[in-house]
N, C-alpha and C positions, 0 to 999 in steps of 0.2 A: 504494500500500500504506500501511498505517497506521504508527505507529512500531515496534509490537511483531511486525514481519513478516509480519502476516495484510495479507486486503487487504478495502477498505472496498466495501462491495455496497451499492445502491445498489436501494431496494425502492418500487414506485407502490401507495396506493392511491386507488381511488376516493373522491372528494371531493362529486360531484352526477352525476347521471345527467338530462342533458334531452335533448329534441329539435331536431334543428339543421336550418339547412339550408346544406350545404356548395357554396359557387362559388367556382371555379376564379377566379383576380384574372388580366386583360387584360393580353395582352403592353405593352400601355403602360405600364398599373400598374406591371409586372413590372420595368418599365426606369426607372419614378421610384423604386421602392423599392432599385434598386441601390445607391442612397447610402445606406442605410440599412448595418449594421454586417450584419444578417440580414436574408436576402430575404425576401420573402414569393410566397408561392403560393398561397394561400386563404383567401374569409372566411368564416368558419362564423357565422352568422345562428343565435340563439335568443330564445326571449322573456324579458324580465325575469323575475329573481329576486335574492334578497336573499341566497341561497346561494355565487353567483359574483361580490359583489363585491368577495371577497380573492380573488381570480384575478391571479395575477400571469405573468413569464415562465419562472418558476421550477417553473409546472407542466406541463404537458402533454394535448393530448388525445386522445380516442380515436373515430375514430368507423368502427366498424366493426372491420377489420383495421386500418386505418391510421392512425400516429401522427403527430402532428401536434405540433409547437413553438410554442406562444404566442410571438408574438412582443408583438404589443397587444391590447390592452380598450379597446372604447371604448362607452361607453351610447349609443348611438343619440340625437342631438340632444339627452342630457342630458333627454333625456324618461322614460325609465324602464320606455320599453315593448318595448325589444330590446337585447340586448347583439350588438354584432358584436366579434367574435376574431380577430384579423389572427395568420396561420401561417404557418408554413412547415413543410411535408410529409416526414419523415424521421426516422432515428434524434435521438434526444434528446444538444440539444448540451452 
């Protein structure tokens, strides 16, 4: 709640709308990213844009029904021709 007894809501909106393409990360994956503070469960594949390079973990994606947690950004080879989005699948932490 805020100080003055109401409480703080907490509102998304859309930032870009592109095309992805969402894979599940391998139970191996799955077990080197346990050292990480947040798991990861998927990377969502889309092509470069200049739209998503303040993408941080602070927002969220959508694809379909399902929300998804940025966890990273990473430009693909630093080439500029894909961004892959390292998640994790679930309510917004």
């Amino acid at each position: 709640s805020d100080d003055h007894g109401g409480w703080n809501v907490t509102s998304w909106m859309p930032l870009h709308t592109a095309w992805c393409r969402l894979t599940p990360v391998s139970a191996r994956e799955r077990l080197r990213t346990l050292q990480l503070e947040q798991p990861i469960t998927h990377a969502l594949i889309t092509p470069y844009c200049a739209e998503l390079a303040g993408l941080t973990h602070a927002h969220r994606a959508v694809v379909g029904s399902r929300l998804m947690n940025i966890v990273s950004i990473i430009n693909a080879e630093e080439a500029s021709i894909e961004w892959e989005i390292l998640v994790d699948e679930g309510m917004p932490t």
